[in-house]
VEXVO-196179 format. One line per 10 residues: number of its first residue (from 1); their letters; for each residue x, y, z of C-alpha. Coordinates in steps of 0.02 Angstrom, whole numbers. Example, Ala and Ser with C-alpha at 12.3 -4.5 7.8 and 13.67 -1.06 7.14 Angstrom:
2
1 = AS = 615/-225/390 | 684/-53/357 .
// end
This chain:
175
1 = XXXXXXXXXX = 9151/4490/-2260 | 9027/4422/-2132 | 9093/4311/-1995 | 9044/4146/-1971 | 8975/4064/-1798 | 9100/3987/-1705 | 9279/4023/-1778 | 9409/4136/-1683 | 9481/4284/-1763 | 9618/4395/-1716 .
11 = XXXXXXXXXX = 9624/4556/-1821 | 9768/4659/-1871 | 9739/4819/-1980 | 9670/4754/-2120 | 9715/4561/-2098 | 9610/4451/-2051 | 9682/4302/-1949 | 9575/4148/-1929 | 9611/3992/-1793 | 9515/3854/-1890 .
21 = XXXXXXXXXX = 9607/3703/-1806 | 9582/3696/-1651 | 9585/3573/-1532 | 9391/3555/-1541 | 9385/3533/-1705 | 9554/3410/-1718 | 9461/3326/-1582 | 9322/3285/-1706 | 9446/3231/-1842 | 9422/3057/-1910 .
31 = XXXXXXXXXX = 9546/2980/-1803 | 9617/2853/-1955 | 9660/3027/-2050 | 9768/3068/-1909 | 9847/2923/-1909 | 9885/2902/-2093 | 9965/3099/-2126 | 10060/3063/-1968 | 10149/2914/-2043 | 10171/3016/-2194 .
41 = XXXXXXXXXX = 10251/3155/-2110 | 10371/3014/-2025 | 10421/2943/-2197 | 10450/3123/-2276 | 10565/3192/-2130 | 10652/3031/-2154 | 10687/3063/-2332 | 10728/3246/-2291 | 10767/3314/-2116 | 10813/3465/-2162 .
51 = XXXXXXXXXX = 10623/3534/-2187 | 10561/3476/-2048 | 10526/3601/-1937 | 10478/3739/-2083 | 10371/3644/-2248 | 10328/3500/-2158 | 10270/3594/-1995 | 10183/3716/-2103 | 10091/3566/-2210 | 10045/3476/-2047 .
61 = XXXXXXXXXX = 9961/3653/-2009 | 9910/3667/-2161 | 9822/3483/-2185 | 9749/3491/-1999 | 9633/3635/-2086 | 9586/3507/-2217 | 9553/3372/-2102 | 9438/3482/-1996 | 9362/3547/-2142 | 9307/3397/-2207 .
71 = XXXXXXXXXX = 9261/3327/-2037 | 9152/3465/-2038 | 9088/3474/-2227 | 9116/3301/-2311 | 9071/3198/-2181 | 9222/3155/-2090 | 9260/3031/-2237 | 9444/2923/-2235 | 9599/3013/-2344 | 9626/2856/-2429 .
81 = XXXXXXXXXX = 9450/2788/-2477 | 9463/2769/-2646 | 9271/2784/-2671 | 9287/2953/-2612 | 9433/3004/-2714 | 9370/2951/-2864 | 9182/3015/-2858 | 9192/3175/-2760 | 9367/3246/-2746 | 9377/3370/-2872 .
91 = XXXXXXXXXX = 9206/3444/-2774 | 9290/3433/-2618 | 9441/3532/-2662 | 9348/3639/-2748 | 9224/3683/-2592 | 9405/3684/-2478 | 9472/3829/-2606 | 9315/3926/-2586 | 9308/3906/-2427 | 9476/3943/-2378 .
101 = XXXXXXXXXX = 9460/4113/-2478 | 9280/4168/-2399 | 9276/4103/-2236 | 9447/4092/-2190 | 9504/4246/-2289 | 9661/4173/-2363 | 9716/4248/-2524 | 9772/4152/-2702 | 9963/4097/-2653 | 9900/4043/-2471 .
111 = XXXXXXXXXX = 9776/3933/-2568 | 9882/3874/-2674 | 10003/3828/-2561 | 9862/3732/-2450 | 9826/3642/-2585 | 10015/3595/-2618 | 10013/3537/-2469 | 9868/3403/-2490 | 9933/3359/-2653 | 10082/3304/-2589 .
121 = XXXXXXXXXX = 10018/3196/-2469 | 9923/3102/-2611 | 10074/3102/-2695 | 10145/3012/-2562 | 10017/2889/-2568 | 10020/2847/-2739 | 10181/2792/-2731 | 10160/2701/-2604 | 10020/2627/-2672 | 9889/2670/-2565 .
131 = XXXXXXXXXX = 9793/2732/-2680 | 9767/2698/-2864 | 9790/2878/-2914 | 9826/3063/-2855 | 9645/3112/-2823 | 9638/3268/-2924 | 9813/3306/-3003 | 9793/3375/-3180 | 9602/3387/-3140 | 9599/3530/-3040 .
141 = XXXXXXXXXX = 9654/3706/-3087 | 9763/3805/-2965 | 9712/3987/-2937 | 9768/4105/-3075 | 9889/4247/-3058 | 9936/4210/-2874 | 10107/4273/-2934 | 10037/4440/-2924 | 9979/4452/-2758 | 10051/4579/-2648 .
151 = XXXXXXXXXX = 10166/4509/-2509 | 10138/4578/-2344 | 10308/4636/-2267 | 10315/4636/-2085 | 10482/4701/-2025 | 10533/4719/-1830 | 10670/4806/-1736 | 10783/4729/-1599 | 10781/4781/-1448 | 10960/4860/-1471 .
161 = XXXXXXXXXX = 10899/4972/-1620 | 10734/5028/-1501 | 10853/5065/-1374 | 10960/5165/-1492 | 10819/5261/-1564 | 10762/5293/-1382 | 10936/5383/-1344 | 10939/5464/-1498 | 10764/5556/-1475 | 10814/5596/-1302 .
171 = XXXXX = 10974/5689/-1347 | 10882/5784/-1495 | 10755/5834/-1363 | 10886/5908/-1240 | 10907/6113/-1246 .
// end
Protein backbone atom coordinates (compact mmCIF):
# COMPACT_ATOMS: atom_id res chain seq x y z
CA UNK A 1 0.00 0.00 0.00
CA UNK A 2 1.50 3.39 -0.89
CA UNK A 3 1.85 5.93 1.86
CA UNK A 4 0.27 9.03 1.87
CA UNK A 5 2.04 12.65 2.42
CA UNK A 6 1.94 13.73 5.71
CA UNK A 7 0.64 10.94 8.15
CA UNK A 8 2.98 9.19 10.77
CA UNK A 9 3.43 5.57 10.78
CA UNK A 10 5.04 3.29 13.14
CA UNK A 11 5.52 -0.26 11.73
CA UNK A 12 5.55 -3.52 13.44
CA UNK A 13 6.10 -6.78 11.37
CA UNK A 14 3.47 -6.74 9.27
CA UNK A 15 1.13 -4.03 11.04
CA UNK A 16 0.81 -1.04 10.02
CA UNK A 17 0.13 1.65 12.75
CA UNK A 18 -1.14 5.02 11.66
CA UNK A 19 -1.27 8.45 14.05
CA UNK A 20 -4.12 10.26 12.11
CA UNK A 21 -5.17 12.63 15.07
CA UNK A 22 -2.88 14.57 15.92
CA UNK A 23 -2.69 17.62 17.47
CA UNK A 24 -2.32 19.41 14.01
CA UNK A 25 -5.01 18.05 12.66
CA UNK A 26 -7.43 18.31 16.07
CA UNK A 27 -6.14 21.76 15.88
CA UNK A 28 -7.97 22.22 12.55
CA UNK A 29 -11.15 20.54 13.86
CA UNK A 30 -14.31 22.57 13.59
CA UNK A 31 -14.20 23.81 16.99
CA UNK A 32 -18.36 23.47 17.53
CA UNK A 33 -17.69 19.54 16.79
CA UNK A 34 -15.50 19.53 19.70
CA UNK A 35 -17.67 21.02 21.69
CA UNK A 36 -20.81 19.05 20.94
CA UNK A 37 -19.07 15.12 21.28
CA UNK A 38 -17.55 16.54 24.42
CA UNK A 39 -20.94 17.19 26.00
CA UNK A 40 -21.95 13.90 24.72
CA UNK A 41 -19.23 12.08 26.26
CA UNK A 42 -20.23 14.06 29.68
CA UNK A 43 -23.90 12.86 29.43
CA UNK A 44 -22.87 9.13 28.57
CA UNK A 45 -20.25 8.71 31.52
CA UNK A 46 -23.02 10.10 33.53
CA UNK A 47 -25.38 7.45 32.56
CA UNK A 48 -22.57 4.84 32.87
CA UNK A 49 -19.25 5.37 34.72
CA UNK A 50 -18.17 2.27 34.54
CA UNK A 51 -16.91 2.57 30.68
CA UNK A 52 -15.37 5.42 30.95
CA UNK A 53 -11.99 5.05 30.73
CA UNK A 54 -12.17 1.87 28.11
CA UNK A 55 -15.43 2.39 25.24
CA UNK A 56 -15.79 5.86 25.81
CA UNK A 57 -11.94 6.66 25.74
CA UNK A 58 -11.64 4.46 22.79
CA UNK A 59 -14.79 6.30 20.91
CA UNK A 60 -13.35 9.74 21.79
CA UNK A 61 -10.20 8.24 19.90
CA UNK A 62 -12.07 6.84 17.68
CA UNK A 63 -14.45 10.03 16.68
CA UNK A 64 -11.30 12.51 16.87
CA UNK A 65 -10.29 10.43 13.50
CA UNK A 66 -13.69 11.30 12.12
CA UNK A 67 -13.61 14.81 13.04
CA UNK A 68 -10.18 15.26 11.42
CA UNK A 69 -11.21 13.39 8.59
CA UNK A 70 -13.90 15.36 7.71
CA UNK A 71 -12.09 18.59 8.58
CA UNK A 72 -9.91 17.45 6.05
CA UNK A 73 -12.34 15.85 3.33
CA UNK A 74 -15.93 17.26 3.85
CA UNK A 75 -15.15 20.56 4.55
CA UNK A 76 -14.94 20.88 8.15
CA UNK A 77 -18.87 20.83 8.13
CA UNK A 78 -20.93 20.91 11.85
CA UNK A 79 -22.00 17.14 13.34
CA UNK A 80 -25.37 18.32 13.77
CA UNK A 81 -26.27 20.27 10.54
CA UNK A 82 -29.07 18.66 9.45
CA UNK A 83 -28.51 19.77 5.78
CA UNK A 84 -25.53 17.76 5.85
CA UNK A 85 -26.94 14.72 7.39
CA UNK A 86 -29.60 14.43 5.26
CA UNK A 87 -27.96 15.11 1.71
CA UNK A 88 -24.49 13.71 2.03
CA UNK A 89 -24.06 11.36 4.97
CA UNK A 90 -24.35 8.11 3.58
CA UNK A 91 -21.29 9.48 1.05
CA UNK A 92 -19.44 10.61 3.87
CA UNK A 93 -19.42 7.42 5.79
CA UNK A 94 -18.96 5.70 2.99
CA UNK A 95 -15.59 7.75 1.88
CA UNK A 96 -14.58 7.43 6.03
CA UNK A 97 -14.88 3.38 5.58
CA UNK A 98 -12.73 3.47 2.55
CA UNK A 99 -10.60 5.52 3.80
CA UNK A 100 -10.03 4.09 7.04
CA UNK A 101 -9.29 0.65 5.24
CA UNK A 102 -6.71 2.19 2.46
CA UNK A 103 -5.11 4.91 4.00
CA UNK A 104 -5.24 4.14 7.46
CA UNK A 105 -4.93 0.33 7.03
CA UNK A 106 -7.58 -0.69 9.51
CA UNK A 107 -9.20 -3.96 8.85
CA UNK A 108 -13.29 -4.91 8.78
CA UNK A 109 -14.02 -5.18 12.80
CA UNK A 110 -11.77 -1.91 13.41
CA UNK A 111 -14.15 -0.29 10.85
CA UNK A 112 -16.89 -1.43 12.12
CA UNK A 113 -16.27 -0.56 15.36
CA UNK A 114 -15.33 3.22 14.18
CA UNK A 115 -18.34 3.40 12.79
CA UNK A 116 -20.16 2.17 16.07
CA UNK A 117 -18.69 4.62 17.51
CA UNK A 118 -20.17 7.59 15.32
CA UNK A 119 -23.40 5.95 15.31
CA UNK A 120 -23.74 6.21 18.71
CA UNK A 121 -23.10 9.61 19.01
CA UNK A 122 -26.06 10.28 16.53
CA UNK A 123 -27.88 8.12 18.54
CA UNK A 124 -27.34 10.27 21.25
CA UNK A 125 -28.52 13.09 19.44
CA UNK A 126 -31.61 11.85 18.26
CA UNK A 127 -32.82 11.41 21.42
CA UNK A 128 -32.03 14.28 22.46
CA UNK A 129 -33.45 15.82 19.72
CA UNK A 130 -30.79 17.42 18.10
CA UNK A 131 -31.33 16.08 15.19
CA UNK A 132 -34.39 14.84 13.34
CA UNK A 133 -32.92 11.47 12.60
CA UNK A 134 -29.79 9.07 12.98
CA UNK A 135 -27.99 10.20 9.81
CA UNK A 136 -27.45 6.87 8.22
CA UNK A 137 -28.81 4.02 10.52
CA UNK A 138 -30.46 1.29 8.42
CA UNK A 139 -28.98 3.14 5.31
CA UNK A 140 -25.65 2.12 5.49
CA UNK A 141 -24.29 -1.44 5.36
CA UNK A 142 -21.63 -2.52 7.88
CA UNK A 143 -18.67 -4.47 6.47
CA UNK A 144 -19.41 -8.16 5.84
CA UNK A 145 -17.80 -11.07 7.54
CA UNK A 146 -15.73 -8.97 10.04
CA UNK A 147 -16.47 -11.96 12.32
CA UNK A 148 -13.90 -13.73 10.47
CA UNK A 149 -11.07 -11.65 10.75
CA UNK A 150 -8.08 -12.95 12.42
CA UNK A 151 -7.37 -11.41 15.88
CA UNK A 152 -3.93 -10.43 16.47
CA UNK A 153 -2.70 -11.89 19.88
CA UNK A 154 -0.02 -10.02 21.50
CA UNK A 155 1.04 -11.73 24.69
CA UNK A 156 3.99 -10.35 27.12
CA UNK A 157 5.96 -11.76 29.96
CA UNK A 158 6.56 -10.12 33.42
CA UNK A 159 9.47 -9.27 34.40
CA UNK A 160 9.45 -12.17 37.07
CA UNK A 161 8.93 -14.90 34.31
CA UNK A 162 12.06 -13.08 32.11
CA UNK A 163 13.94 -13.26 35.13
CA UNK A 164 13.06 -16.89 35.64
CA UNK A 165 13.78 -17.89 32.15
CA UNK A 166 17.12 -15.96 32.51
CA UNK A 167 18.15 -18.33 35.53
CA UNK A 168 16.92 -21.19 33.99
CA UNK A 169 19.11 -20.84 30.69
CA UNK A 170 22.00 -20.01 32.82
CA UNK A 171 21.91 -23.19 34.91
CA UNK A 172 21.28 -25.39 31.68
CA UNK A 173 24.38 -23.68 30.30
CA UNK A 174 26.64 -24.55 33.33
CA UNK A 175 29.12 -27.81 32.81
Amino acid sequence: MKRKEGLTYQTKSDRKIVRYATKARMAKVNPKNIKIYERYLKSRIIHNSDVKDTTYKVYHSYMNIFMCYIAEEWDNFYLLDEDMLEDEMIDVMEGYMAFLADECGNGKKVINTKLSAVSSFYLWATKRGMIRSHPFDGKLDRIKNAQDEKKISVHFLHEDKINQIYKTLEEEAEP
